[in-house]
Backbone as ProteinMPNN parsed JSONL, in Angstrom:
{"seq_chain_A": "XXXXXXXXXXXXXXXXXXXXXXXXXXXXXXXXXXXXXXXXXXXXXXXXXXXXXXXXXXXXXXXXXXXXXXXXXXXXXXXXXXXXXXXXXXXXXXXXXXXXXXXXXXXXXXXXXXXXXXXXXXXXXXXXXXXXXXXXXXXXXXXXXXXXXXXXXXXXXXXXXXXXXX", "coords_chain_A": {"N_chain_A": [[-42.567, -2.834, -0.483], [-42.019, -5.935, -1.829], [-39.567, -6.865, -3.609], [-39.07, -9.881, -6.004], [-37.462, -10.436, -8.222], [-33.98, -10.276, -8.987], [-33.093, -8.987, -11.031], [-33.845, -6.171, -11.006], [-33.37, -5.195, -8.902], [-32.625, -2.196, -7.481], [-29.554, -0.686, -8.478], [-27.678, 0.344, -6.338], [-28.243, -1.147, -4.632], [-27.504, -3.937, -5.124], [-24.599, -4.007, -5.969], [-23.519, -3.928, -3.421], [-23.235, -5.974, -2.54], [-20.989, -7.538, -1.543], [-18.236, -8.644, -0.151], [-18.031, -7.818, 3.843], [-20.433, -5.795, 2.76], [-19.738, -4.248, 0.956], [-17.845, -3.834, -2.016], [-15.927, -6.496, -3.439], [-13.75, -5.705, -4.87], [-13.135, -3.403, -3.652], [-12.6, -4.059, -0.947], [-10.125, -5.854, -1.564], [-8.478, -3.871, -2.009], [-8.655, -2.33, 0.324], [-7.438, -3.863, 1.943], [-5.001, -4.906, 0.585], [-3.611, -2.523, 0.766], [-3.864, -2.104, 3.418], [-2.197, -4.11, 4.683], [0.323, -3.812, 2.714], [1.132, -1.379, 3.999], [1.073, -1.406, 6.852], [3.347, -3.324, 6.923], [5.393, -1.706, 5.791], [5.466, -0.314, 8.37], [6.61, -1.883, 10.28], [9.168, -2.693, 8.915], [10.085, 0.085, 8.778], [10.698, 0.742, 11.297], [12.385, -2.263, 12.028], [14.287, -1.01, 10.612], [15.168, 1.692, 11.871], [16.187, 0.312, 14.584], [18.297, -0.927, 13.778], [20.657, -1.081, 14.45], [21.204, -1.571, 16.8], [20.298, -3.702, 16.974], [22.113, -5.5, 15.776], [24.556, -4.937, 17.096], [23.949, -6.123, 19.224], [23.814, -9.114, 18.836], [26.573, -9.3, 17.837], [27.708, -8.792, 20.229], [26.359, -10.953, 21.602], [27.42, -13.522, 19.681], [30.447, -13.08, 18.756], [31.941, -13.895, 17.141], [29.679, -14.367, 14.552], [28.733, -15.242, 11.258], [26.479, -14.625, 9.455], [26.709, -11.964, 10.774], [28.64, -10.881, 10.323], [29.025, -10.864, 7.706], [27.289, -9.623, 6.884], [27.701, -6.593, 7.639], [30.319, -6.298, 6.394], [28.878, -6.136, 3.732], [27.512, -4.319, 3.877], [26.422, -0.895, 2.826], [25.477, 1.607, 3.724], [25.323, 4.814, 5.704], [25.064, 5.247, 9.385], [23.189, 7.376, 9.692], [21.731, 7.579, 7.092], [20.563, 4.966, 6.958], [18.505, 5.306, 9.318], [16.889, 7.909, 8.62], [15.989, 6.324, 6.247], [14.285, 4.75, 8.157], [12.593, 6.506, 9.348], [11.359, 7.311, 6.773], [9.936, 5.062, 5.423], [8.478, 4.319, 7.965], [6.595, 6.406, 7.68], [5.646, 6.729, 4.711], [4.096, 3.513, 5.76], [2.337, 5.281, 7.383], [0.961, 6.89, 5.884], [0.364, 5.102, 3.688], [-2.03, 3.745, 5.623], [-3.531, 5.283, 6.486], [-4.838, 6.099, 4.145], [-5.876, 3.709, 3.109], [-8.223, 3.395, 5.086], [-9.578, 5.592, 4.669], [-10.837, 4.829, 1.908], [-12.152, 2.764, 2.558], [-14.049, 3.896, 3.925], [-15.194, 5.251, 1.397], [-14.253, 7.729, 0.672], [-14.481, 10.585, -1.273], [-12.874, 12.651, -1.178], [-10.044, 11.353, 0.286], [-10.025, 9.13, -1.891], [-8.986, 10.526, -3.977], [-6.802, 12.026, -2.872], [-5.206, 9.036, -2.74], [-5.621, 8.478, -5.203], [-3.608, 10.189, -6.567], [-1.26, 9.719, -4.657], [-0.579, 6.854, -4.908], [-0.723, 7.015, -7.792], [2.008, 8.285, -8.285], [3.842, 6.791, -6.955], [3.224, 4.384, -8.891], [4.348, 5.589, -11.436], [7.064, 6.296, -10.081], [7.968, 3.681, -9.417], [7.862, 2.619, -11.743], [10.147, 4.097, -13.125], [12.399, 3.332, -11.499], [12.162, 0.973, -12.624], [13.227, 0.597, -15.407], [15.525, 1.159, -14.11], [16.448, -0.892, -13.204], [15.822, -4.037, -13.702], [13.141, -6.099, -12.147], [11.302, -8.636, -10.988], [9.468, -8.815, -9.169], [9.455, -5.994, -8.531], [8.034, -5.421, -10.789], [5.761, -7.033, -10.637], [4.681, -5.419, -8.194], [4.493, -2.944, -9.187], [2.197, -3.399, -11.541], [0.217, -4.267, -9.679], [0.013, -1.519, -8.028], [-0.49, 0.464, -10.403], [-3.275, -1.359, -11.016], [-4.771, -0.556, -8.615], [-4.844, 2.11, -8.8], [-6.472, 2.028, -11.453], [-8.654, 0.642, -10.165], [-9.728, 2.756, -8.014], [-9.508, 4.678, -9.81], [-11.728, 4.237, -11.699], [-13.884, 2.269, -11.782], [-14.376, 2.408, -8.604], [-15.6, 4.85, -8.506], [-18.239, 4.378, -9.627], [-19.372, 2.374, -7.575], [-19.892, 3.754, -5.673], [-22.085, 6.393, -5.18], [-21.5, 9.0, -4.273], [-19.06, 9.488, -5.744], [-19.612, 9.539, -8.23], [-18.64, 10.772, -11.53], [-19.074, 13.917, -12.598], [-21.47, 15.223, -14.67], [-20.487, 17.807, -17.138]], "CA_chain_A": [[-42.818, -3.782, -1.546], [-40.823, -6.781, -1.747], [-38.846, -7.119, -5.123], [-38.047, -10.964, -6.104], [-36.862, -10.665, -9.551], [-32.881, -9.584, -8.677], [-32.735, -7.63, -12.256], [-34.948, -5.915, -10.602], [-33.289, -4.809, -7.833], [-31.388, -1.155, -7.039], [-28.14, -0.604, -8.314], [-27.016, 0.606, -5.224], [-27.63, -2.333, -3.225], [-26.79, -4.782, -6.042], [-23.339, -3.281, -5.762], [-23.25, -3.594, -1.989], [-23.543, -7.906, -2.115], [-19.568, -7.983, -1.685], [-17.758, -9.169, 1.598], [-18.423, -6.678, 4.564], [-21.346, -4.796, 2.43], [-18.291, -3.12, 0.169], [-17.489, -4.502, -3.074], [-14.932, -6.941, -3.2], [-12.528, -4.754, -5.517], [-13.055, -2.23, -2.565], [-12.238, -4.931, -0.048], [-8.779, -6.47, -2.089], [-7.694, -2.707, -2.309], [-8.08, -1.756, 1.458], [-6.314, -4.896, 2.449], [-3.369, -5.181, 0.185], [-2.473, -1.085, 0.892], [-3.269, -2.163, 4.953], [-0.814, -5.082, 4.287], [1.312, -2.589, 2.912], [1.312, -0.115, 5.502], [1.79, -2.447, 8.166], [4.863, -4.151, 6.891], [6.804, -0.391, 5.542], [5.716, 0.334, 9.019], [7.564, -2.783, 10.636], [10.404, -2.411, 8.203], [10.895, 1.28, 9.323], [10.916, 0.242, 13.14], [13.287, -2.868, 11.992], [15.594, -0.153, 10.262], [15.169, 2.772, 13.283], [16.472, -0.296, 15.846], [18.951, -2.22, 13.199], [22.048, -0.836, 15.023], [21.394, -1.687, 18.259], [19.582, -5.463, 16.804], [23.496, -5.791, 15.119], [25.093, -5.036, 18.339], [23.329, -7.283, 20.226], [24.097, -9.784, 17.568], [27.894, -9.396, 17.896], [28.322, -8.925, 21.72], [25.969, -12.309, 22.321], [28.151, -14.083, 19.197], [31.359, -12.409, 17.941], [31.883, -14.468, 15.757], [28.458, -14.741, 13.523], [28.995, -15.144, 10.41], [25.712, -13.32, 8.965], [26.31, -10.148, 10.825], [30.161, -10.443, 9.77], [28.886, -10.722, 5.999], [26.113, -7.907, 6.757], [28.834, -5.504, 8.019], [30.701, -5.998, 5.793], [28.253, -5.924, 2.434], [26.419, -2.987, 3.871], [27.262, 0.474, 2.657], [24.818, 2.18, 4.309], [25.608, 4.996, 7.078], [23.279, 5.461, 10.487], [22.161, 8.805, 9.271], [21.327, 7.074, 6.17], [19.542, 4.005, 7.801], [17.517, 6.209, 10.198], [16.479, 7.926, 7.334], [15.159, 5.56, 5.195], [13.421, 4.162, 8.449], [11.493, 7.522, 8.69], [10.623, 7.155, 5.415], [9.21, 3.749, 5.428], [7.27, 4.195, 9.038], [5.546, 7.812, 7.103], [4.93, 5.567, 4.009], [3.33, 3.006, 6.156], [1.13, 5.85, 7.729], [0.333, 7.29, 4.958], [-0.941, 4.084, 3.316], [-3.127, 3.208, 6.56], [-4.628, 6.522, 6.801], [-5.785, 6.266, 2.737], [-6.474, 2.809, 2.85], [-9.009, 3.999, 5.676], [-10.478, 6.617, 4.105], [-10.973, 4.459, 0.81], [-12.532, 1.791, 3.414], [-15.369, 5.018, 4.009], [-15.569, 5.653, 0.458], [-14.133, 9.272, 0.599], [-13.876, 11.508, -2.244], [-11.011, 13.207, -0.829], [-9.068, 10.355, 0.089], [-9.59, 8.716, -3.041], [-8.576, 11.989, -4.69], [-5.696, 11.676, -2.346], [-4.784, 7.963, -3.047], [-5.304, 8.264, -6.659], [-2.231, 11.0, -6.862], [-0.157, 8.392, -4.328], [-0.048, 5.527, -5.203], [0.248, 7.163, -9.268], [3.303, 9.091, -8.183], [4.425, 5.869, -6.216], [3.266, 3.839, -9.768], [5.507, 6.166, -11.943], [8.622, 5.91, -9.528], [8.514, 2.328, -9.707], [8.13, 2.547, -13.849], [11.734, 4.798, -13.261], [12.897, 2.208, -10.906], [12.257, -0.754, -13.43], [14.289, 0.614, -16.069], [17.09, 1.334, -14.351], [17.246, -2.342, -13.088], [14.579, -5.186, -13.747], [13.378, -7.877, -11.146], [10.089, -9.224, -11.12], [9.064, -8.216, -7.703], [8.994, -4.465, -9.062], [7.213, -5.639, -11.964], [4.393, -7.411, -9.547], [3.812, -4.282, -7.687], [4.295, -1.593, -10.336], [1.353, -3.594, -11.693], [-0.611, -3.739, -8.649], [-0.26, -0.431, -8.112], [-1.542, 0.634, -11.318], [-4.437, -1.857, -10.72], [-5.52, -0.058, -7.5], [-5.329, 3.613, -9.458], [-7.484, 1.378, -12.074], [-10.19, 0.181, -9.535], [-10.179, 4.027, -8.112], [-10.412, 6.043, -10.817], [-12.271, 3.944, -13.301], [-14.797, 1.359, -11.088], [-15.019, 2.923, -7.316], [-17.074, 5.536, -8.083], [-19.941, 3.293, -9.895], [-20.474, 1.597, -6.213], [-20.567, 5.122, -4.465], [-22.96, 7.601, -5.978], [-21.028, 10.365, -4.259], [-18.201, 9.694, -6.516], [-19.888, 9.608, -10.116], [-18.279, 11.664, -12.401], [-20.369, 14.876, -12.689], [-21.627, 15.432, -16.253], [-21.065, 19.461, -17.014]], "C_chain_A": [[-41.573, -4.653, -1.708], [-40.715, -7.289, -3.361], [-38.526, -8.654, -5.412], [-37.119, -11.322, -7.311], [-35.197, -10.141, -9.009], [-32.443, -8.729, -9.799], [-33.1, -6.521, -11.767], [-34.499, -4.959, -9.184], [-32.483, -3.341, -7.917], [-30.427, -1.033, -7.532], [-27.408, -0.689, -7.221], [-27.122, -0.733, -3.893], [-27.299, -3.883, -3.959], [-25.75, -5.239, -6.3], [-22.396, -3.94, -4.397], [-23.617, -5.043, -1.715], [-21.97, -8.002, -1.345], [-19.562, -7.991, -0.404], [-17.596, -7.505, 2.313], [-19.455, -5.41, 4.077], [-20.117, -3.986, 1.643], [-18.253, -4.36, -0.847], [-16.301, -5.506, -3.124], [-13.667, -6.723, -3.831], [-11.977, -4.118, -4.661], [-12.058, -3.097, -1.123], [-11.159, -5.31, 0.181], [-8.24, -4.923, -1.616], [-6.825, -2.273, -0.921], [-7.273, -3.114, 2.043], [-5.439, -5.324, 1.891], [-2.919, -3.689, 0.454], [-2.836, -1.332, 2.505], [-2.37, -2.867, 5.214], [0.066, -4.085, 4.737], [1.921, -1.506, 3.35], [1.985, -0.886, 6.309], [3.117, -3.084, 8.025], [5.742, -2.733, 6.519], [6.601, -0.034, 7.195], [6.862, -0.679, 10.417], [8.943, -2.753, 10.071], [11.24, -1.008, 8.488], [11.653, 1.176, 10.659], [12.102, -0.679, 12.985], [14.821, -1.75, 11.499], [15.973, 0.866, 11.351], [16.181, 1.961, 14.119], [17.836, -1.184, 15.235], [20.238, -2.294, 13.815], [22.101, -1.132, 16.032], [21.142, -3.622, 17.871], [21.335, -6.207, 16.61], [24.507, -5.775, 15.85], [24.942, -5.54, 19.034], [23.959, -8.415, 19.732], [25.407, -10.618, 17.991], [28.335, -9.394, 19.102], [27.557, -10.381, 22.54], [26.762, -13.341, 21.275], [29.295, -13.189, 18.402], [31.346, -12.714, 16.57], [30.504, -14.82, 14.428], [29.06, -14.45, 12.932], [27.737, -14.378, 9.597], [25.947, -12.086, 9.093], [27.518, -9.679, 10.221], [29.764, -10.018, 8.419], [27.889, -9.288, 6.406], [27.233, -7.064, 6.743], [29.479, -4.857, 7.131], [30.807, -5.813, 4.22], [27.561, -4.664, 2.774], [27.449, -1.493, 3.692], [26.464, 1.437, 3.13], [25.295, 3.003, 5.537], [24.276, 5.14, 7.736], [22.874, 6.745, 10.371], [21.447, 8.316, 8.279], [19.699, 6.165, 6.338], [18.401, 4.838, 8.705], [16.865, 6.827, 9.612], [15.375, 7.603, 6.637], [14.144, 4.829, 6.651], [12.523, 5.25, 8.911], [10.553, 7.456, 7.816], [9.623, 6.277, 5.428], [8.017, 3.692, 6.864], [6.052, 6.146, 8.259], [5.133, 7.058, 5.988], [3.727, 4.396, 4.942], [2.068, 3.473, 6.303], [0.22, 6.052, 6.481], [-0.695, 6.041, 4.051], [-2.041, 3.657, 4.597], [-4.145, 3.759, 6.611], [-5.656, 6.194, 5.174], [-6.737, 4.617, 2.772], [-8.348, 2.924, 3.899], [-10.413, 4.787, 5.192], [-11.074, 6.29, 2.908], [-11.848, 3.43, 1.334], [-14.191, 2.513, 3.165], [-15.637, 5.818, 2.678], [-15.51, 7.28, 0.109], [-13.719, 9.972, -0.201], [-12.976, 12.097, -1.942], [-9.831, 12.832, -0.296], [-8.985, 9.533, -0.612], [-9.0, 9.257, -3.924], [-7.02, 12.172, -4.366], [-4.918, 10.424, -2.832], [-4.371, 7.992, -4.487], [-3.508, 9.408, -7.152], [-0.93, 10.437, -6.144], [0.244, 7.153, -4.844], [-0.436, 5.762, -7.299], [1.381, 7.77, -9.01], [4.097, 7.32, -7.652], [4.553, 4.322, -7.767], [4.524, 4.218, -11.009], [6.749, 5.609, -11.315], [8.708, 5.13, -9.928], [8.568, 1.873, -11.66], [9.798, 3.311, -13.758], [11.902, 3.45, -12.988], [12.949, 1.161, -11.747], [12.821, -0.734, -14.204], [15.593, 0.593, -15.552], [17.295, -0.145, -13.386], [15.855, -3.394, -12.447], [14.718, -6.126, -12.445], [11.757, -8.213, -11.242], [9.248, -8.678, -10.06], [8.621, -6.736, -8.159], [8.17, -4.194, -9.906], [5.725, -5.694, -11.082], [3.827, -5.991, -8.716], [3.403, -2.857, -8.117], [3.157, -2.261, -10.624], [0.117, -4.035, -10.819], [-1.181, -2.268, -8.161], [-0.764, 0.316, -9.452], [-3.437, -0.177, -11.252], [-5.71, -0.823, -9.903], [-5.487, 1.552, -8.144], [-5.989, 3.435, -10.986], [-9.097, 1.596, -11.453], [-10.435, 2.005, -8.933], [-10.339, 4.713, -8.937], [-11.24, 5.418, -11.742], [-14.086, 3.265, -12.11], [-15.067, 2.096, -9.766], [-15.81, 3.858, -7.562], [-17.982, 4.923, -8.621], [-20.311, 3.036, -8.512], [-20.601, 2.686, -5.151], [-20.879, 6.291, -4.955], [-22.431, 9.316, -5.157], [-19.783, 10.769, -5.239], [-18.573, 9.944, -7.843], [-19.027, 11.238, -10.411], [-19.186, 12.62, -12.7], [-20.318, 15.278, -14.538], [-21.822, 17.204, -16.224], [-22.311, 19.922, -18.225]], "O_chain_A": [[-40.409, -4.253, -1.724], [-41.532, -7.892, -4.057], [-37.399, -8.857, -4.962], [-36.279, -12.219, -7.372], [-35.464, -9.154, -8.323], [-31.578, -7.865, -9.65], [-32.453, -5.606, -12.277], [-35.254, -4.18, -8.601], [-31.475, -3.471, -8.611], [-29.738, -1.532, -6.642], [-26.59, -1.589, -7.031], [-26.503, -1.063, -2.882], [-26.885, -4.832, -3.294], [-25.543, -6.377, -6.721], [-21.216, -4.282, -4.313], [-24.274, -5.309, -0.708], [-21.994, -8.76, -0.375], [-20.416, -7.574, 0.379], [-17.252, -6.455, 1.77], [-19.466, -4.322, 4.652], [-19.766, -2.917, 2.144], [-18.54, -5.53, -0.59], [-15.391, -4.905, -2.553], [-12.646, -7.334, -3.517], [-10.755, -4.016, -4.553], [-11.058, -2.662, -0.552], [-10.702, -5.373, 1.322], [-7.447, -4.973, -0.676], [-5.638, -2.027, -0.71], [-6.283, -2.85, 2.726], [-4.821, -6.221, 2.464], [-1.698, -3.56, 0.363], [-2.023, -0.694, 3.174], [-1.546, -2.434, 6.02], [0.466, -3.623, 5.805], [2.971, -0.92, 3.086], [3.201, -1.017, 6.446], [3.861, -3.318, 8.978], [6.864, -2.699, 7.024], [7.573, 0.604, 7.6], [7.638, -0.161, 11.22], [9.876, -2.794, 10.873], [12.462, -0.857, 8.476], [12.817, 1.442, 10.96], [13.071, -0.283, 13.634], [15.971, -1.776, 11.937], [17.146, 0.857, 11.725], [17.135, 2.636, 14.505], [18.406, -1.995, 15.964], [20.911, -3.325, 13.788], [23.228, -1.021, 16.514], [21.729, -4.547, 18.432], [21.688, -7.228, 17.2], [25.47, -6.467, 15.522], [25.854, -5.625, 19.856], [24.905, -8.725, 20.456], [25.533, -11.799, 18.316], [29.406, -9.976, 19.272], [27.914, -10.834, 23.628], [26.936, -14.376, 21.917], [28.923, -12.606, 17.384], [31.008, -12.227, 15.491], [30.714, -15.59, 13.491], [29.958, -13.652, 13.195], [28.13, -13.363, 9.021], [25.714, -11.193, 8.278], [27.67, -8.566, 9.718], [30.114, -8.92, 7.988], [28.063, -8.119, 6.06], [27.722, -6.839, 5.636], [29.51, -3.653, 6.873], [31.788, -5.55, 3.524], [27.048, -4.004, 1.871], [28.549, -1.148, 4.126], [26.978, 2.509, 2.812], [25.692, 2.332, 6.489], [23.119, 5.172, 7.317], [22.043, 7.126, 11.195], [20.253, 8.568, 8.441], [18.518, 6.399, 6.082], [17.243, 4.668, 8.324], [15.711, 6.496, 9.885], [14.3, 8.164, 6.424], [13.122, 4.294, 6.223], [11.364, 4.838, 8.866], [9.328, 7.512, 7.931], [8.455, 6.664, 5.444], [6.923, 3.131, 6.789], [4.966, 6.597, 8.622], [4.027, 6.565, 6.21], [2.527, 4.536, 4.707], [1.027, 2.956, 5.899], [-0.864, 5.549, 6.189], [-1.906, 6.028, 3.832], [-3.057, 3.13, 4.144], [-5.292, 3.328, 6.723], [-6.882, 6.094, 5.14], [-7.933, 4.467, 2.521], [-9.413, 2.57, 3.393], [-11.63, 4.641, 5.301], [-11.871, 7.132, 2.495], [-12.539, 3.014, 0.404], [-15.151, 2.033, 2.562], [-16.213, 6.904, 2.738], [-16.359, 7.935, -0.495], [-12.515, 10.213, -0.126], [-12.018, 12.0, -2.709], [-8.804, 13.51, -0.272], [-8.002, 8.814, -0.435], [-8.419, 8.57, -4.765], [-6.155, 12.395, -5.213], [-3.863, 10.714, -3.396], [-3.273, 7.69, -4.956], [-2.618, 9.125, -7.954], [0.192, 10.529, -6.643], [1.35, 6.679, -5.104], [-0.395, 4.773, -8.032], [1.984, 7.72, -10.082], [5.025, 6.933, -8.361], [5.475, 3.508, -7.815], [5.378, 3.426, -11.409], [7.4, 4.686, -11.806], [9.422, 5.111, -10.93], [9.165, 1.08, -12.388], [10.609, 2.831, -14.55], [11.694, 2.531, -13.78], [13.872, 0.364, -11.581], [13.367, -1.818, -14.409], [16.591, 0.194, -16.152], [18.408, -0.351, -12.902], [15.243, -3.478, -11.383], [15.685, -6.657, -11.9], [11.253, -7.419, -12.037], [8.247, -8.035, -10.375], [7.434, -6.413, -8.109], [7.571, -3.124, -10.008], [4.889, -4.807, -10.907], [2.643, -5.655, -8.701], [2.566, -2.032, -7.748], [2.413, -1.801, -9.759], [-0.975, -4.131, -11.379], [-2.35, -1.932, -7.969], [-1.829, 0.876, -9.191], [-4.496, 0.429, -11.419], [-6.845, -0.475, -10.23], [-6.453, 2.195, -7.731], [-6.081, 4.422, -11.716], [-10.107, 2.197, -11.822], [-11.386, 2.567, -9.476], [-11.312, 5.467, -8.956], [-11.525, 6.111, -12.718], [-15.097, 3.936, -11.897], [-16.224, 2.517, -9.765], [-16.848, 3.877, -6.9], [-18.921, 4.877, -7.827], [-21.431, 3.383, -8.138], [-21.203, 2.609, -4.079], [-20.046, 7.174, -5.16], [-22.885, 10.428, -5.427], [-19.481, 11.928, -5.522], [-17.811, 10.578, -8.573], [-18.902, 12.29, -9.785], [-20.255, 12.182, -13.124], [-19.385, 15.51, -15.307], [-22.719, 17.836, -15.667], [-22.783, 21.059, -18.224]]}, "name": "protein", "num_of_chains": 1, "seq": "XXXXXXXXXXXXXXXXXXXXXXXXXXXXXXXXXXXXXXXXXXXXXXXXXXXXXXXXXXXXXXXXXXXXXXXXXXXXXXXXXXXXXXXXXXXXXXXXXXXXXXXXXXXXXXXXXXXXXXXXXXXXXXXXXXXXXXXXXXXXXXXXXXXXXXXXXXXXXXXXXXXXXX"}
């Protein structure tokens, strides 16, 4: 039976108009945390390689004046640096894999996400007191957004998520 009234129509596929058949909340979410993957995971790789990029640097111009000022503004050691680019390429993963699994509408990687990126919302609430910039502001409130649209709105458009009434 063909429905033409659209009040009229399903929830469930009412829901399911948004770009790629996914809502377009669902859509923004997995592509600003694949963004964000992809660049902590470039930024790790740029930090993993920065000692050798900085040596290159200085043995094709001695004299630069950027890497001179880097050198000698950076307080960072290469245990340090190596480190933090660990960090940032396992961050990356970690957002690729959730954004993924939030892609396939998965109760247990939204379950997952929602406890990341609020632990990752918190930090950055520390982080903003102990020294304001706007930038921290913008994604502390992004990130709240996206543990908004999961816990409050994603499960409405996937009936495996509803909230179970006891």
């Amino acid at each position: 039976m063909l429905i033409t009234n659209p009040k009229m129509q399903p929830a469930s596929t009412h829901a399911e108009t948004g770009m790629f058949g996914r809502p377009a909340g669902l859509v923004a979410v997995v592509i600003y945390k694949a963004l964000a993957g992809v660049f902590e995971i470039m930024t790790g790789t740029i930090f993993l390689f920065s000692r050798r990029l900085i040596a290159s640097e200085l043995v094709e111009d001695p004299s630069d004046r950027f890497v001179s000022w880097l050198l000698s503004h950076a307080s960072f050691s290469y245990a340090s640096v190596r480190y933090l680019g660990f960090l940032a390429i396992a961050l990356g993963v970690i957002e690729l894999l959730l954004a993924v699994g939030i892609w396939h509408r998965s109760s247990r990687f939204r379950s997952a996400a929602l406890v990341f990126f609020g632990a990752l919302a918190v930090y950055g609430c520390f982080e903003l007191v102990i020294g304001f910039s706007a930038f921290k502001l913008v994604s502390i409130l992004a990130d709240f957004g996206v543990v908004y649209y999961l816990w409050m709105i994603m499960p409405k458009h996937a009936p495996s998520m509803r909230h179970r009434k006891s």
